[in-house]
C-alpha positions in Angstrom: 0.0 0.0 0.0 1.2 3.1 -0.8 1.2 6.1 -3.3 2.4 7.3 -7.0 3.2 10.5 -8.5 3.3 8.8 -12.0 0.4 10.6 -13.3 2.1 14.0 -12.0 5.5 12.8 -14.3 3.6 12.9 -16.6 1.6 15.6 -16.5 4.3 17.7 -16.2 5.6 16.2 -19.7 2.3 17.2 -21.0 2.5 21.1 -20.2 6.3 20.9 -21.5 7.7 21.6 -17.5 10.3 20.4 -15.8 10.7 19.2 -11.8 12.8 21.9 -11.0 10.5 24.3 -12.6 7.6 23.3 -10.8 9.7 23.3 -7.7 10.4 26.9 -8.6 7.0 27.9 -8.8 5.8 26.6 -5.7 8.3 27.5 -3.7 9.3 24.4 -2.0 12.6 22.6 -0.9 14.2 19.8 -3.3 14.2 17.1 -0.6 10.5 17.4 -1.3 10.4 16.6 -4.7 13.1 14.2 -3.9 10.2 12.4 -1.9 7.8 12.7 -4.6 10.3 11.0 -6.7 10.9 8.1 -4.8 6.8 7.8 -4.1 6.9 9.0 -0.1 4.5 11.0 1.3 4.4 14.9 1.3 1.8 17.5 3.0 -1.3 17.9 1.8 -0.1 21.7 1.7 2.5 20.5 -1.4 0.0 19.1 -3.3 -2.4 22.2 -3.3 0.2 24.4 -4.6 1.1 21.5 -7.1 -3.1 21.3 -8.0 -3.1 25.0 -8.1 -0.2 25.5 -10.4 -1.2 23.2 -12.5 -4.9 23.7 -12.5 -5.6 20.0 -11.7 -7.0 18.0 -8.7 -5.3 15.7 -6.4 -6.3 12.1 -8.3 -4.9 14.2 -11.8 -1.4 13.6 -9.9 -1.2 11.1 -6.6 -2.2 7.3 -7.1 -3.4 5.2 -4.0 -1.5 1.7 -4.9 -2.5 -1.2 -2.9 
């Protein structure tokens, strides 16, 4: 059980933006998209500013895996 960031990979791919840019924007540390990276968990206050940078919802980027 755990989660993915897969469908935010690749939604970044989609709107032609990078990690670090998105990091950028949202003004948080790289050890956090470190985490994303290697699928751990990060506040729920990351993943609004992720959802409201890129104008999605939290199932358009975070997975629940069994």
């Amino acid at each position: 059980m755990g989660l993915s960031y897969d469908k935010l990979w690749k939604l970044l791919i989609d709107k032609k933006m990078s990690a670090a840019d998105l990091r950028k924007a949202i003004n948080v540390a790289p050890n956090t998209m470190t985490k994303m990276r290697q699928d751990q968990i990060v506040s729920l206050a990351v993943l609004m500013k992720i959802c409201d940078e890129l104008d999605c919802d939290f199932g358009d980027i975070v997975s629940y895996i069994q």
